[in-house]
C-alpha positions as CSV (number, residue, x, y, z in Angstrom):
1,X,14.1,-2.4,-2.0
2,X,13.2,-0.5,-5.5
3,X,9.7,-0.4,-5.4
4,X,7.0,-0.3,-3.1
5,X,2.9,-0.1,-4.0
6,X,0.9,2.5,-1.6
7,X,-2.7,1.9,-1.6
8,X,-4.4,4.7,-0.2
9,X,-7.5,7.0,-0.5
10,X,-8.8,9.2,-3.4
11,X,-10.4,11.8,-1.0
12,X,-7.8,13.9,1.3
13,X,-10.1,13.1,4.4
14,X,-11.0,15.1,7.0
15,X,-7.8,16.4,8.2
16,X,-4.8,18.2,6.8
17,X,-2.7,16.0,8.5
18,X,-3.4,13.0,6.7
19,X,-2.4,14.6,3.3
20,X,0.6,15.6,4.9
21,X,1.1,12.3,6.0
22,X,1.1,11.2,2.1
23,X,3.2,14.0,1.4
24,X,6.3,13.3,3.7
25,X,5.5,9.6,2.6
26,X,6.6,10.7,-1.3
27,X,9.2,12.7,-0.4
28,X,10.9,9.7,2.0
29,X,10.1,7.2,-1.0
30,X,12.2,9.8,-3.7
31,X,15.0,10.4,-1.1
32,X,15.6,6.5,-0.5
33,X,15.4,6.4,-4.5
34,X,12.4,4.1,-4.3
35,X,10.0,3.7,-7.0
36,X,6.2,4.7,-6.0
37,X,3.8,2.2,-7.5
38,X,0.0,3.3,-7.0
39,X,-3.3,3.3,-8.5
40,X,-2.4,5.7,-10.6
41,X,-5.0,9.1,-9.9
42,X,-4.4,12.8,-9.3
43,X,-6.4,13.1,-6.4
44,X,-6.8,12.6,-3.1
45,X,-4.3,10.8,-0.9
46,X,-2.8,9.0,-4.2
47,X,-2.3,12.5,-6.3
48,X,-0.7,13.9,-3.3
49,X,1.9,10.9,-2.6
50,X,2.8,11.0,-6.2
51,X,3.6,14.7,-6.4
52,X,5.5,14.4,-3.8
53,X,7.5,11.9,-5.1
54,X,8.0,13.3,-8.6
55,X,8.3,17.0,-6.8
56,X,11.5,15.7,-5.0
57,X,13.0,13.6,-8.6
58,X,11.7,10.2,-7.2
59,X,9.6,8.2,-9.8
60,X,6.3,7.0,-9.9
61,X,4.5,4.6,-11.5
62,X,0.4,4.5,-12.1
63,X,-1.8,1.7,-12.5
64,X,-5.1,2.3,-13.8
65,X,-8.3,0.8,-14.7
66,X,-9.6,2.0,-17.8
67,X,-12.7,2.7,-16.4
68,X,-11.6,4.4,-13.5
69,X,-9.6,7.5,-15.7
70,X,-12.9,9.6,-15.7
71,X,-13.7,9.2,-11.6
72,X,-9.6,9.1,-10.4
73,X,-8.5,11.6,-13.1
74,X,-5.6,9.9,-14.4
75,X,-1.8,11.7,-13.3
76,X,-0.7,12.7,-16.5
77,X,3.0,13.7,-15.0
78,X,3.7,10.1,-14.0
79,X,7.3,8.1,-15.2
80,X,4.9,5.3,-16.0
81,X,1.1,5.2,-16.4
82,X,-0.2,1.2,-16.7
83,X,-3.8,1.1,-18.0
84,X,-5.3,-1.9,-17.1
85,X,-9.4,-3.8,-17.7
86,X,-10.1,-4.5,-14.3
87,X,-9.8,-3.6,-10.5
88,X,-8.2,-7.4,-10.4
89,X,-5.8,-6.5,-12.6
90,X,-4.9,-3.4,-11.3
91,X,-3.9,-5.3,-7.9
92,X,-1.9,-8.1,-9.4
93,X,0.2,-5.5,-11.6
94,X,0.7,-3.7,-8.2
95,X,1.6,-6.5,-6.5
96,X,4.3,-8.4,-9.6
97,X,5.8,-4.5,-9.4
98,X,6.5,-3.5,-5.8
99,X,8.8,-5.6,-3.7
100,X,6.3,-4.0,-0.1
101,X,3.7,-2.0,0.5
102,X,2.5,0.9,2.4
103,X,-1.0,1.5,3.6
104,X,-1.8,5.0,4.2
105,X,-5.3,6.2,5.6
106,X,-8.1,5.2,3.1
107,X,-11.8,3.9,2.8
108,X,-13.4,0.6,1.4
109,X,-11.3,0.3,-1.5
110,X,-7.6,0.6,0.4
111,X,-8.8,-1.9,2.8
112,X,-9.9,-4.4,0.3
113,X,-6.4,-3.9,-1.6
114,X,-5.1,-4.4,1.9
115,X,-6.9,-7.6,3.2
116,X,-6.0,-9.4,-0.4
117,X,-2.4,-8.7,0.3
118,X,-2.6,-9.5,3.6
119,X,-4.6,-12.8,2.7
120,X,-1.8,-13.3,0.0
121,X,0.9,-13.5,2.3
122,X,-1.0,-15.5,4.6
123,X,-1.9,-18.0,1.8
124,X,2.0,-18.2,1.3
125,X,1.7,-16.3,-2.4
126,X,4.2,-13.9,-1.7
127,X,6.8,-13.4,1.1
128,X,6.5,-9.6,0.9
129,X,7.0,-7.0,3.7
130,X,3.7,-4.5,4.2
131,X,2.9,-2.1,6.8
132,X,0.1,0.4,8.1
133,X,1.5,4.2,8.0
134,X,-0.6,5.3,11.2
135,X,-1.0,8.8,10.4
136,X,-2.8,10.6,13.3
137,X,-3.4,7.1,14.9
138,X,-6.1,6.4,12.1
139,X,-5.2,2.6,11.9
140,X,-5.4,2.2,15.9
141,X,-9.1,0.5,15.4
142,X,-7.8,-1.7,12.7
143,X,-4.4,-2.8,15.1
144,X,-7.1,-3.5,17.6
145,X,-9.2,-5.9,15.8
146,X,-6.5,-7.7,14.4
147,X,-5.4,-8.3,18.3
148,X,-8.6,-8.9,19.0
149,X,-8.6,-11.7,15.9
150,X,-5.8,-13.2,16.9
151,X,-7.2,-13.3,21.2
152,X,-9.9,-15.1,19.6
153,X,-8.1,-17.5,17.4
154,X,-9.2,-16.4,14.2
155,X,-5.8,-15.4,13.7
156,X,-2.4,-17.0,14.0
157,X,-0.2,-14.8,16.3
158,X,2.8,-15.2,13.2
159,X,0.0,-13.7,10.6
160,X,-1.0,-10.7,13.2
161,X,3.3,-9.8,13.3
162,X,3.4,-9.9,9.4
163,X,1.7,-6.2,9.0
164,X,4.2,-3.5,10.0
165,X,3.0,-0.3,12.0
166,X,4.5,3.3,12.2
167,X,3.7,6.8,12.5
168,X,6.5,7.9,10.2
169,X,7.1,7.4,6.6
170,X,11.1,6.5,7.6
171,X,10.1,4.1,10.4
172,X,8.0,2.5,8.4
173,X,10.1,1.7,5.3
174,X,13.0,0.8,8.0
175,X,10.9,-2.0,9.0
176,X,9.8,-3.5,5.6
177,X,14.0,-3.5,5.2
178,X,14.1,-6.0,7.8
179,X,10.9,-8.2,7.4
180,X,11.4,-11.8,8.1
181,X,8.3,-12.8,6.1
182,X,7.0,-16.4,8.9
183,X,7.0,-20.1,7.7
184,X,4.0,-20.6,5.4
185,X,2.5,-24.0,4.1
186,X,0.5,-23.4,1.0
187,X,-0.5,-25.6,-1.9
188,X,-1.9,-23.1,-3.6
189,X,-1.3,-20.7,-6.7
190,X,-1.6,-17.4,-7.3
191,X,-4.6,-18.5,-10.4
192,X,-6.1,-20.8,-7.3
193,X,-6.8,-17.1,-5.3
């Protein structure tokens, strides 16, 4: 694995920890020699994974919606920085980049990156791994509807297993090594989504 998208927050949150979180995240990404691909901002939980990565040698690459630069404030110390039209677009260039992805804590917009990956991979689009990094047990709610999903058949016990869960940055990226993406029918295309 070369490349893996992060989507996470812009804000820091309320606790160090979750910075921190992003931090070792980086670091683990640069160590394993795996290119960061992210949204492409200096702040928040997405400035801090990125320094991290480029801190330790790693590389990063940014993707970024023209309109975003003045709200994000575009990384300017990035290998790569992708400027892009849309929010759309910014997603599919994430996703024909990164061979996984890694969820750390975020708000609206992570989930919604999230839930069209995760409805990607349901939909049979693509057969790539993607995990929750469950710093300080933030994703525990989210685990829990999704169990709660599936006990009320809104979701197919294969589609819960597809999202990956771990506390640690290393565990994490161990078990995207070994995803065994499940049998999916589809009929449609990716311009069909």
């Amino acid at each position: 694995m070369n490349t893996l998208a992060v989507f996470c927050g812009s804000s820091n949150g309320a606790s160090e920890v979750y910075r921190q979180g992003a931090i070792a995240l980086g670091e683990e990404l640069a160590k394993r020699n795996i290119t960061l691909v992210y949204g492409g901002a200096s702040v928040g939980l997405m400035g801090a994974v990125a320094d991290a990565v480029l801190k330790a040698g790693g590389k990063a690459i940014g993707v970024l919606p023209r309109f975003m630069e003045p709200r994000e404030v575009s990384h300017l110390g990035l290998t790569e920085l992708i400027y892009v039209e849309s929010m759309h677009e910014r997603k599919a260039k994430m996703e024909q980049l990164a061979e996984g992805f890694i969820v750390l804590p975020g708000g609206a917009g992570t989930m919604e990156e999230f839930f069209e990956i995760f409805t990607w991979a349901q939909l049979g689009l693509h057969q790539k791994p993607f995990g929750l990094l469950n710093i300080a047990n933030y994703y525990d709610p989210l685990v829990a509807f999704f169990n709660h999903m599936a006990d009320q058949q809104f979701l197919q016990e294969k589609f819960r297993s597809m999202t990956m869960v771990d506390t640690t940055a290393a565990g994490l990226i161990d078990q995207l090594h070994t995803y065994q993406p499940p049998s999916v029918k589809t009929y449609l295309t990716e311009q069909q989504t």
